[in-house]
N, C-alpha and C positions, 0 to 999 in steps of 0.2 A: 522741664521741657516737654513740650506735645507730640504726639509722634505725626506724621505726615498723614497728608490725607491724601485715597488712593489718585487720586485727579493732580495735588502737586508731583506726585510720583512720576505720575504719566508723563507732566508736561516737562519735564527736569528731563525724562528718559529722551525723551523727542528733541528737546531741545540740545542735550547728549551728542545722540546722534545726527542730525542735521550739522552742527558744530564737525564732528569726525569728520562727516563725507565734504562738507566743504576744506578742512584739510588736507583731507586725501583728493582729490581733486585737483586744489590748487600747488599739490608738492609733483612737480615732473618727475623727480626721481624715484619718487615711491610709483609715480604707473609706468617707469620704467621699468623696475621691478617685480611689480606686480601682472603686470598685462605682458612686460617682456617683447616692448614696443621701441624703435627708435627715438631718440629728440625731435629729427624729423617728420614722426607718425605722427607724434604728440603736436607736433604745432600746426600740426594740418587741420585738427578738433578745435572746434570749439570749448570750452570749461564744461558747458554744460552739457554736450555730447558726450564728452570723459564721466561724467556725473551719472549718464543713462548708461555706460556700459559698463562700471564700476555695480551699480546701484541695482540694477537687476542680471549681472552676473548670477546671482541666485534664486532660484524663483520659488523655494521658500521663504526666504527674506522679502520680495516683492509682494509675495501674497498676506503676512504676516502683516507687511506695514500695510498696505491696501485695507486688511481689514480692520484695523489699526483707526487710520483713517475713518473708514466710513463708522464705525464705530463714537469718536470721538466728534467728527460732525451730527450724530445722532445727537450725543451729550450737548454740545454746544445751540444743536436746535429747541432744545427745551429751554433755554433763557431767553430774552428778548432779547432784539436785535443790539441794542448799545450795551448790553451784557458779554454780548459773543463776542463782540467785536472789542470789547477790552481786554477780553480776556485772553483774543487771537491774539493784540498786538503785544500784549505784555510777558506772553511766554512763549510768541513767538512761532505760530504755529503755522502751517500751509506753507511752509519752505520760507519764511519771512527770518529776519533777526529779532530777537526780542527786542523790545522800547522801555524804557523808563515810563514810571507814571508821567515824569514834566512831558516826554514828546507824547505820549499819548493824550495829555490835559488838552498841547498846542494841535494835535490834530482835530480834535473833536469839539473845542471850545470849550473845555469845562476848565474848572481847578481841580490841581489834582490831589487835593483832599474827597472830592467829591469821585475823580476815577478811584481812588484809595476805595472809598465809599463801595460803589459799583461791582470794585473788584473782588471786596468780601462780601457782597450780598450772594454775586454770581458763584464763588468758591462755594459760598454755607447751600446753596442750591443746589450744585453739582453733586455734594457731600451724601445727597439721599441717598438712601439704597436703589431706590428705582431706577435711581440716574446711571450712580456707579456701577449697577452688577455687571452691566456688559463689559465695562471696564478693565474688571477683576480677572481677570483669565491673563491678562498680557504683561500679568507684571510679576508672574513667575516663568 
């Protein structure tokens, strides 16, 4: 078995997390608990208003992912565009749900042997050290 490369790491970790906050978001009773708000406070927000005061409750965590972020759209800017873009929809990144390769084929017109294709050219790509070192820090 291979061990992981830093980029599947990443996107597993995000995708992790992203999965959490929507969770916790959509569980009233935990930002009942958590925030120590009524049912009526809670239904007066929107999900995704709970989402921002959940989410940058800490502003190490907001800076972390921010640089997180900008970070990985560096990474993602060194492939070509139908590279990023397959690789955004299929783990899922920018606050999106992951896709399978089929809905990712039906969005873009290809088969998806071919985003299969795409998807390990753009991994074997990210995989360089150049790409990854900025990477490397956020995953200890």
């Amino acid at each position: 078995m291979r061990n992981q490369t830093l980029q599947e790491v990443n996107f597993k970790t995000i995708k992790r997390i992203n999965y959490m906050r929507k969770v916790e978001y959509e569980s009233h009773e935990q930002l009942q608990i958590r925030l120590g708000v009524s049912q009526k406070q809670i239904e007066k927000y929107s999900a995704i208003e709970w989402e921002r005061l959940i989410r940058y409750k800490d502003p190490e965590t907001k800076l972390i992912e921010e640089e997180l972020g900008g970070e990985i759209n560096k990474a993602l800017n060194t492939l070509t565009p139908r590279q990023a873009k397959v690789i955004e929809l299929y783990f899922g990144l920018h606050d999106k749900e992951p896709e399978t390769l089929e809905e990712i084929a039906q969005d873009i017109h290809l088969t998806s042997q071919r985003i299969q294709q795409i998807r390990q050219t753009a991994i074997r790509r990210l995989r360089h050290p150049s790409r990854s070192k900025a990477l490397r820090p956020y995953l200890y």
